[in-house]
C-alpha positions as CSV (number, residue, x, y, z in Angstrom):
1,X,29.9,23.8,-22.3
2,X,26.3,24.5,-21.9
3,X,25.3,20.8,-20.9
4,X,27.9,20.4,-18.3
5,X,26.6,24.3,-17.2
6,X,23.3,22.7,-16.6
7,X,24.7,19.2,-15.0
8,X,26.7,21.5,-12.6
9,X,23.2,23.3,-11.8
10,X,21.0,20.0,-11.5
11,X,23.5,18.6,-9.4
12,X,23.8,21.5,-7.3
13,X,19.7,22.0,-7.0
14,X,19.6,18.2,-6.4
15,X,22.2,18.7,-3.9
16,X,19.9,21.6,-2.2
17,X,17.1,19.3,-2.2
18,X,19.0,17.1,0.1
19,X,19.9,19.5,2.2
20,X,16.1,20.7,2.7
21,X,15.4,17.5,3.5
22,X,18.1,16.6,5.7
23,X,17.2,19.6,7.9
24,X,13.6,19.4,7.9
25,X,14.1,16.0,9.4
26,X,15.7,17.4,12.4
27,X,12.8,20.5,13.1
28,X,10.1,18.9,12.3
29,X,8.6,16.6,15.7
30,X,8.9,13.2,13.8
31,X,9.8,12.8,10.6
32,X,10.1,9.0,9.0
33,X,12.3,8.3,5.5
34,X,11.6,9.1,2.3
35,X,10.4,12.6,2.6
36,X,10.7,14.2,-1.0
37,X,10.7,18.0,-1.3
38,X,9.5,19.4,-5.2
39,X,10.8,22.8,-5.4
40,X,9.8,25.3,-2.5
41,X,6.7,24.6,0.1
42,X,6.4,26.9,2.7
43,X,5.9,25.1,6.5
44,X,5.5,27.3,9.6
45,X,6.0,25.9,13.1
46,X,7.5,22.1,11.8
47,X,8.0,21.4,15.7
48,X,4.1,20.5,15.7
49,X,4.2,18.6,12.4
50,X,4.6,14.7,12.6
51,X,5.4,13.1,8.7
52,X,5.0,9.5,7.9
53,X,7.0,7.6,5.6
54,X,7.6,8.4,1.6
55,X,6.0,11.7,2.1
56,X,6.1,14.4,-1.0
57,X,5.3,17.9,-0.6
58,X,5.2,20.0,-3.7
59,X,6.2,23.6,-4.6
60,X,4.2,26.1,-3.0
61,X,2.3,24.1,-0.3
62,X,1.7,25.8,3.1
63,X,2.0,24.0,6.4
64,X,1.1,25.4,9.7
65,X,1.3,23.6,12.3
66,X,0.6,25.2,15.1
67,X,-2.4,23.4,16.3
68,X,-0.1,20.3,14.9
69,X,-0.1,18.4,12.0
70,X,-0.4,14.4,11.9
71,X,0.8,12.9,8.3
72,X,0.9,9.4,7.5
73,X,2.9,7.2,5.0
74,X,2.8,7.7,1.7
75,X,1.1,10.8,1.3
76,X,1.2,13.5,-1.6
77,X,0.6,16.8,-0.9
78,X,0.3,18.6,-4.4
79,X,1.8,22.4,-5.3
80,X,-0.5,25.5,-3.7
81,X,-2.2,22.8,-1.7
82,X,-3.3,24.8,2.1
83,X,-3.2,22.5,5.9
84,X,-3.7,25.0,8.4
85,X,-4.1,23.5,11.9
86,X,-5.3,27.3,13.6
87,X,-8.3,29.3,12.8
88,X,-10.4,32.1,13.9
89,X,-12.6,31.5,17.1
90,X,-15.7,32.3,15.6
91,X,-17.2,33.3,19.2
92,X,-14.8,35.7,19.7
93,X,-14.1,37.8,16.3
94,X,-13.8,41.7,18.3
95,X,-10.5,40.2,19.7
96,X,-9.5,38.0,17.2
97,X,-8.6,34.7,19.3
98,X,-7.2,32.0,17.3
99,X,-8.4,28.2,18.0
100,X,-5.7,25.7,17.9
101,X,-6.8,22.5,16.4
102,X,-4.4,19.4,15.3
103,X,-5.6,17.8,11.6
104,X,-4.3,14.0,11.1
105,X,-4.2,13.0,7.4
106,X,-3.6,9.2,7.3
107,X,-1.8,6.9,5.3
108,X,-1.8,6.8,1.1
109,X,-3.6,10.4,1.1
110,X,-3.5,12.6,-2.1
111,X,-4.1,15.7,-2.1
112,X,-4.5,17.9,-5.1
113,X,-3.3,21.3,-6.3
114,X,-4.8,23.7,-4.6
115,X,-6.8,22.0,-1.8
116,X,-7.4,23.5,1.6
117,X,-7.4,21.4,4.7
118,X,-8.9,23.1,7.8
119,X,-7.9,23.0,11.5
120,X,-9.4,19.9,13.7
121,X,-10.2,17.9,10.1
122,X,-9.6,14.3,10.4
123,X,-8.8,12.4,6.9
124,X,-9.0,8.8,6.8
125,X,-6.7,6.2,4.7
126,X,-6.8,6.1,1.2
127,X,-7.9,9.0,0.1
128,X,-8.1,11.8,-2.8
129,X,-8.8,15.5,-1.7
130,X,-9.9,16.9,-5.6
131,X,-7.9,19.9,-6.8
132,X,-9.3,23.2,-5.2
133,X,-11.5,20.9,-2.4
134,X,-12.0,22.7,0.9
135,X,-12.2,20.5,4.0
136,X,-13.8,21.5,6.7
137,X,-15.0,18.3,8.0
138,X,-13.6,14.5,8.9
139,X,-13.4,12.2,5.2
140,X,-13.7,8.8,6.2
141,X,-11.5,6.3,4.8
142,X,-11.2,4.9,0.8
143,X,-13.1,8.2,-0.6
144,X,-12.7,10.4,-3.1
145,X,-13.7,14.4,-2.1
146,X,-14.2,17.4,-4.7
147,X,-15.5,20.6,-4.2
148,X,-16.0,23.7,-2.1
149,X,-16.6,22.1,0.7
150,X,-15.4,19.2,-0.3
151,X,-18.2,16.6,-0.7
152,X,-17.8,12.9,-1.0
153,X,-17.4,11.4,-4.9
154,X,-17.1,7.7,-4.8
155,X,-15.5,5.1,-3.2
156,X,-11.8,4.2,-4.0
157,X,-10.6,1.0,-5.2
158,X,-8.8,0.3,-1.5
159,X,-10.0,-2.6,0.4
Protein backbone atom coordinates (compact mmCIF):
# COMPACT_ATOMS: atom_id res chain seq x y z
CA UNK A 1 0.00 0.00 0.00
CA UNK A 2 2.65 2.43 0.95
CA UNK A 3 4.87 1.88 -2.36
CA UNK A 4 2.05 2.33 -4.76
CA UNK A 5 1.11 5.65 -2.16
CA UNK A 6 4.36 6.98 -3.18
CA UNK A 7 4.35 5.77 -7.14
CA UNK A 8 0.85 7.61 -7.25
CA UNK A 9 2.87 10.81 -5.64
CA UNK A 10 6.08 10.54 -8.02
CA UNK A 11 3.93 10.13 -10.78
CA UNK A 12 1.82 12.91 -9.90
CA UNK A 13 4.95 15.40 -9.03
CA UNK A 14 6.55 14.18 -12.26
CA UNK A 15 3.36 14.91 -13.87
CA UNK A 16 3.57 18.60 -12.27
CA UNK A 17 6.95 18.97 -13.49
CA UNK A 18 5.62 18.61 -16.97
CA UNK A 19 3.24 20.87 -16.60
CA UNK A 20 5.71 23.67 -15.31
CA UNK A 21 7.53 23.13 -18.07
CA UNK A 22 4.97 22.93 -20.67
CA UNK A 23 3.75 26.44 -19.55
CA UNK A 24 6.90 28.11 -19.09
CA UNK A 25 7.48 27.38 -22.68
CA UNK A 26 4.67 29.44 -23.72
CA UNK A 27 5.53 32.83 -21.23
CA UNK A 28 8.85 32.86 -21.51
CA UNK A 29 10.15 34.98 -25.11
CA UNK A 30 11.91 31.81 -26.54
CA UNK A 31 12.27 28.87 -25.05
CA UNK A 32 14.13 25.81 -27.03
CA UNK A 33 13.59 21.78 -25.79
CA UNK A 34 14.80 20.16 -23.09
CA UNK A 35 14.11 22.64 -20.40
CA UNK A 36 14.24 20.58 -17.08
CA UNK A 37 12.72 22.14 -13.91
CA UNK A 38 14.28 20.57 -10.25
CA UNK A 39 11.73 21.38 -7.71
CA UNK A 40 10.67 25.18 -7.48
CA UNK A 41 12.81 28.24 -9.02
CA UNK A 42 11.27 31.40 -8.81
CA UNK A 43 11.35 33.54 -12.40
CA UNK A 44 9.85 37.02 -12.57
CA UNK A 45 9.07 38.71 -15.90
CA UNK A 46 9.81 35.26 -18.30
CA UNK A 47 8.52 37.45 -21.29
CA UNK A 48 12.20 38.97 -21.26
CA UNK A 49 13.95 35.67 -20.78
CA UNK A 50 15.27 33.77 -23.88
CA UNK A 51 16.40 29.84 -22.87
CA UNK A 52 18.52 27.69 -25.10
CA UNK A 53 18.34 24.11 -25.53
CA UNK A 54 18.71 21.29 -22.45
CA UNK A 55 18.45 24.05 -20.01
CA UNK A 56 18.13 22.94 -16.07
CA UNK A 57 17.15 25.32 -13.44
CA UNK A 58 17.20 24.05 -9.97
CA UNK A 59 15.02 24.59 -6.82
CA UNK A 60 15.19 27.92 -5.47
CA UNK A 61 16.89 29.84 -8.32
CA UNK A 62 15.65 33.47 -9.04
CA UNK A 63 15.26 34.89 -12.49
CA UNK A 64 14.36 38.41 -13.25
CA UNK A 65 14.22 39.37 -16.30
CA UNK A 66 13.31 42.56 -16.63
CA UNK A 67 16.29 44.02 -18.28
CA UNK A 68 16.12 40.42 -20.23
CA UNK A 69 17.83 37.40 -19.86
CA UNK A 70 19.76 35.61 -22.79
CA UNK A 71 20.57 31.65 -21.91
CA UNK A 72 22.18 29.41 -24.16
CA UNK A 73 22.16 25.57 -24.68
CA UNK A 74 23.02 23.44 -22.27
CA UNK A 75 23.24 25.41 -19.37
CA UNK A 76 22.76 24.52 -15.46
CA UNK A 77 21.67 26.82 -13.27
CA UNK A 78 22.18 25.30 -9.63
CA UNK A 79 19.52 25.65 -6.48
CA UNK A 80 19.62 29.44 -4.67
CA UNK A 81 21.72 30.47 -7.68
CA UNK A 82 20.63 34.71 -8.27
CA UNK A 83 20.42 36.41 -12.41
CA UNK A 84 18.99 39.67 -11.89
CA UNK A 85 19.01 41.71 -15.21
CA UNK A 86 17.84 45.34 -13.08
CA UNK A 87 19.79 47.21 -10.52
CA UNK A 88 19.97 50.34 -8.62
CA UNK A 89 21.20 53.44 -10.70
CA UNK A 90 23.95 54.33 -8.59
CA UNK A 91 23.72 58.09 -9.75
CA UNK A 92 20.46 58.38 -8.61
CA UNK A 93 19.97 56.58 -5.13
CA UNK A 94 17.38 59.69 -3.33
CA UNK A 95 14.86 58.41 -5.99
CA UNK A 96 15.69 54.99 -6.31
CA UNK A 97 15.75 54.54 -10.30
CA UNK A 98 16.34 51.20 -11.38
CA UNK A 99 18.85 50.52 -14.55
CA UNK A 100 17.68 47.89 -16.84
CA UNK A 101 20.45 45.89 -18.19
CA UNK A 102 20.10 42.40 -20.33
CA UNK A 103 22.81 39.58 -19.06
CA UNK A 104 23.59 36.76 -21.88
CA UNK A 105 25.02 33.56 -20.46
CA UNK A 106 26.17 31.37 -23.36
CA UNK A 107 26.26 27.95 -24.25
CA UNK A 108 27.49 24.81 -21.74
CA UNK A 109 27.45 27.36 -18.61
CA UNK A 110 27.39 26.04 -15.02
CA UNK A 111 26.57 27.80 -12.55
CA UNK A 112 26.83 26.84 -8.93
CA UNK A 113 24.66 27.00 -5.78
CA UNK A 114 24.35 30.10 -4.71
CA UNK A 115 25.96 32.29 -7.41
CA UNK A 116 24.79 35.80 -8.21
CA UNK A 117 24.88 37.11 -11.74
CA UNK A 118 24.47 40.89 -12.05
CA UNK A 119 22.61 43.03 -14.57
CA UNK A 120 24.60 43.96 -18.06
CA UNK A 121 27.14 40.79 -17.25
CA UNK A 122 28.13 38.99 -20.25
CA UNK A 123 29.29 35.10 -19.78
CA UNK A 124 31.14 33.45 -22.40
CA UNK A 125 30.90 29.61 -23.54
CA UNK A 126 32.02 27.03 -21.46
CA UNK A 127 32.04 28.15 -18.26
CA UNK A 128 31.86 27.46 -14.36
CA UNK A 129 30.51 30.29 -12.06
CA UNK A 130 31.92 28.63 -8.38
CA UNK A 131 29.25 28.21 -5.72
CA UNK A 132 28.61 31.65 -3.88
CA UNK A 133 30.59 33.70 -7.00
CA UNK A 134 29.30 37.15 -7.52
CA UNK A 135 29.51 38.55 -11.15
CA UNK A 136 29.66 41.73 -11.74
CA UNK A 137 31.72 41.82 -14.73
CA UNK A 138 31.87 39.99 -18.44
CA UNK A 139 33.86 36.11 -18.01
CA UNK A 140 35.25 35.37 -21.13
CA UNK A 141 34.88 32.04 -22.62
CA UNK A 142 36.36 28.38 -21.29
CA UNK A 143 37.02 29.82 -17.54
CA UNK A 144 36.46 28.79 -14.41
CA UNK A 145 35.28 31.90 -11.77
CA UNK A 146 35.13 31.65 -7.79
CA UNK A 147 34.65 34.21 -5.44
CA UNK A 148 33.16 37.43 -4.23
CA UNK A 149 33.48 39.03 -7.08
CA UNK A 150 34.05 36.32 -8.95
CA UNK A 151 37.69 36.19 -10.10
CA UNK A 152 39.11 34.06 -12.84
CA UNK A 153 40.57 30.33 -11.70
CA UNK A 154 41.83 28.47 -14.63
CA UNK A 155 41.14 27.61 -17.91
CA UNK A 156 38.66 24.79 -18.76
CA UNK A 157 39.37 21.77 -20.70
CA UNK A 158 37.06 23.30 -23.87
CA UNK A 159 38.79 23.95 -27.04
Amino acid sequence: MIKILFQRVHNFQYKLLILKAWYYRIVFKSCGNGLKFWGKPYIKNPQNITLGNNVSINDGAYLNGLGGINIGDNVSISALSIIVSTALDPGNLVSKVHLNKSIHIGDNVQIATGAIILAGVRIGDNVMVGAGAVVTKNIESNTVVVGNPAKFLRKTNEP
